[in-house]
C-alpha positions as CSV (number, residue, x, y, z in Angstrom):
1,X,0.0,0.0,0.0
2,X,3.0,2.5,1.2
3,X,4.6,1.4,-2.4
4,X,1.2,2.5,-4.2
5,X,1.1,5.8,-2.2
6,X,4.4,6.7,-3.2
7,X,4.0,6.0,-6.7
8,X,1.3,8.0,-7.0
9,X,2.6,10.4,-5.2
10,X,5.6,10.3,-7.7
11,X,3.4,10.7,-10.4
12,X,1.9,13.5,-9.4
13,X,5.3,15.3,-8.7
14,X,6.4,14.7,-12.1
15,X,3.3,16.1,-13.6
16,X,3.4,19.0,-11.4
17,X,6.7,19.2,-12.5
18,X,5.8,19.1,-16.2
19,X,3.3,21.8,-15.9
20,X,5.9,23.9,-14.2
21,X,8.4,23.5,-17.1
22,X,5.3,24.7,-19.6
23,X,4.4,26.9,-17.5
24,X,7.8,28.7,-17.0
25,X,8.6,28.4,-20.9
26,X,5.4,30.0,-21.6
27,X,6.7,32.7,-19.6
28,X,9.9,32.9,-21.6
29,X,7.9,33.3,-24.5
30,X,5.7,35.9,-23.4
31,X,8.8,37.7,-21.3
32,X,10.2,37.4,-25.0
33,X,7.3,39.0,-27.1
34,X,6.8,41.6,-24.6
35,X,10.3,43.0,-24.9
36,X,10.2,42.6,-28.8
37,X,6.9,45.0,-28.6
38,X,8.3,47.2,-26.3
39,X,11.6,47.6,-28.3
40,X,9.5,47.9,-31.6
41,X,7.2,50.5,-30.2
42,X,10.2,52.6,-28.7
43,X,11.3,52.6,-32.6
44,X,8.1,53.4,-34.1
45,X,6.7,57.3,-34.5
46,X,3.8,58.0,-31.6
47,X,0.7,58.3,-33.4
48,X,-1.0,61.7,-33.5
49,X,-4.8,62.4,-32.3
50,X,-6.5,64.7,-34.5
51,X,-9.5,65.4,-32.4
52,X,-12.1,66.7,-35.1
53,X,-14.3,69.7,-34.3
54,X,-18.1,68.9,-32.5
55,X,-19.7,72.2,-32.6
56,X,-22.7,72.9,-34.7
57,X,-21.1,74.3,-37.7
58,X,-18.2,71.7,-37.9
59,X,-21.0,68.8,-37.7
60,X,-23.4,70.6,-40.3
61,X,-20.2,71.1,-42.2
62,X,-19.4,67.8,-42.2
63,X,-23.1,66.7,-43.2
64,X,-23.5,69.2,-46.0
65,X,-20.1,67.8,-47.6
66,X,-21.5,63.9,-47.0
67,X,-24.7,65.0,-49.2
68,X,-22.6,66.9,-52.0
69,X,-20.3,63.7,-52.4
70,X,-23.2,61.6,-52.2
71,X,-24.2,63.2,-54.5
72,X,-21.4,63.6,-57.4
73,X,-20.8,59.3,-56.9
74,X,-24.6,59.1,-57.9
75,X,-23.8,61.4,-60.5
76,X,-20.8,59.4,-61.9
77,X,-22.4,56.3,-61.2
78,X,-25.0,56.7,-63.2
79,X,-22.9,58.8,-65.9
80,X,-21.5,55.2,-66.4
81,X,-24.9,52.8,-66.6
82,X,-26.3,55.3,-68.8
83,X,-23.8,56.4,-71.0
84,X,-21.7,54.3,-73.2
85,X,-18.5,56.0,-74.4
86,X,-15.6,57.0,-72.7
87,X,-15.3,60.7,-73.7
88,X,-18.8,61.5,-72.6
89,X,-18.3,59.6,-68.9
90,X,-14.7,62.0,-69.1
91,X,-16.9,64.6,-69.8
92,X,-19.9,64.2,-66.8
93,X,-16.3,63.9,-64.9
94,X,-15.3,67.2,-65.5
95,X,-18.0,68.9,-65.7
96,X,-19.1,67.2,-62.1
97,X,-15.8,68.2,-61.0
98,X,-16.2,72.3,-62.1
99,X,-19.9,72.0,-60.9
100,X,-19.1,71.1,-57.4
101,X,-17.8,74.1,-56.0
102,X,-21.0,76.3,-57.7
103,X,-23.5,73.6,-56.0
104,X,-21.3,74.6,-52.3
105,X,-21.7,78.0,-52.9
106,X,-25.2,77.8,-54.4
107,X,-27.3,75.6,-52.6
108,X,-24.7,75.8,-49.1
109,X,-24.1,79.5,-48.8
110,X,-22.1,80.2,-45.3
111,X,-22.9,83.4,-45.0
112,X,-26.0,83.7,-43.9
């Protein structure tokens, strides 16, 4: 019975002692990635926050340009289903591209 016991007991040990080893290597390997990303991170620029403006006018600003390029990508979109040759979709193009800043100014006057 006392040979059992001890057996057992030996088993255990060398399990525990197992884990230990996978456990500590593990920890060499994450010891080992950690100083790799810290090293790497030392080398690499600091990224820079650009916090963007909240106020009213920034965030109607920023909704009046979503709706004019919304719009010019329907315009070119369907400049190329309906249209057929090349110069004329160059041509929606350009003319989308001149017509831009007179639909700002028109329809989005920031004077008043």
């Amino acid at each position: 019975m006392s040979k059992e016991r001890a057996r057992r007991r030996a088993e255990r040990e060398a399990a525990r002692a197992r884990e230990a080893a996978r456990r500590a290597e593990r920890e060499v390997r994450a010891a080992r990635r950690r100083e790799l990303r810290h090293r790497l991170v030392a080398v690499l620029p600091r990224p820079v926050r650009v916090a963007r403006q909240g106020g009213l006018i920034a965030r109607r600003r920023r909704a009046q340009n979503a709706v004019v390029t919304v719009l010019f990508v329907l315009v070119q979109g369907a400049a190329w289903l309906l249209l057929s040759g090349w110069a004329a979709r160059a041509g929606v193009l350009v003319v989308s591209l001149l017509m831009v800043p007179v639909l700002v100014t028109v329809v989005f006057d920031r004077r008043s």
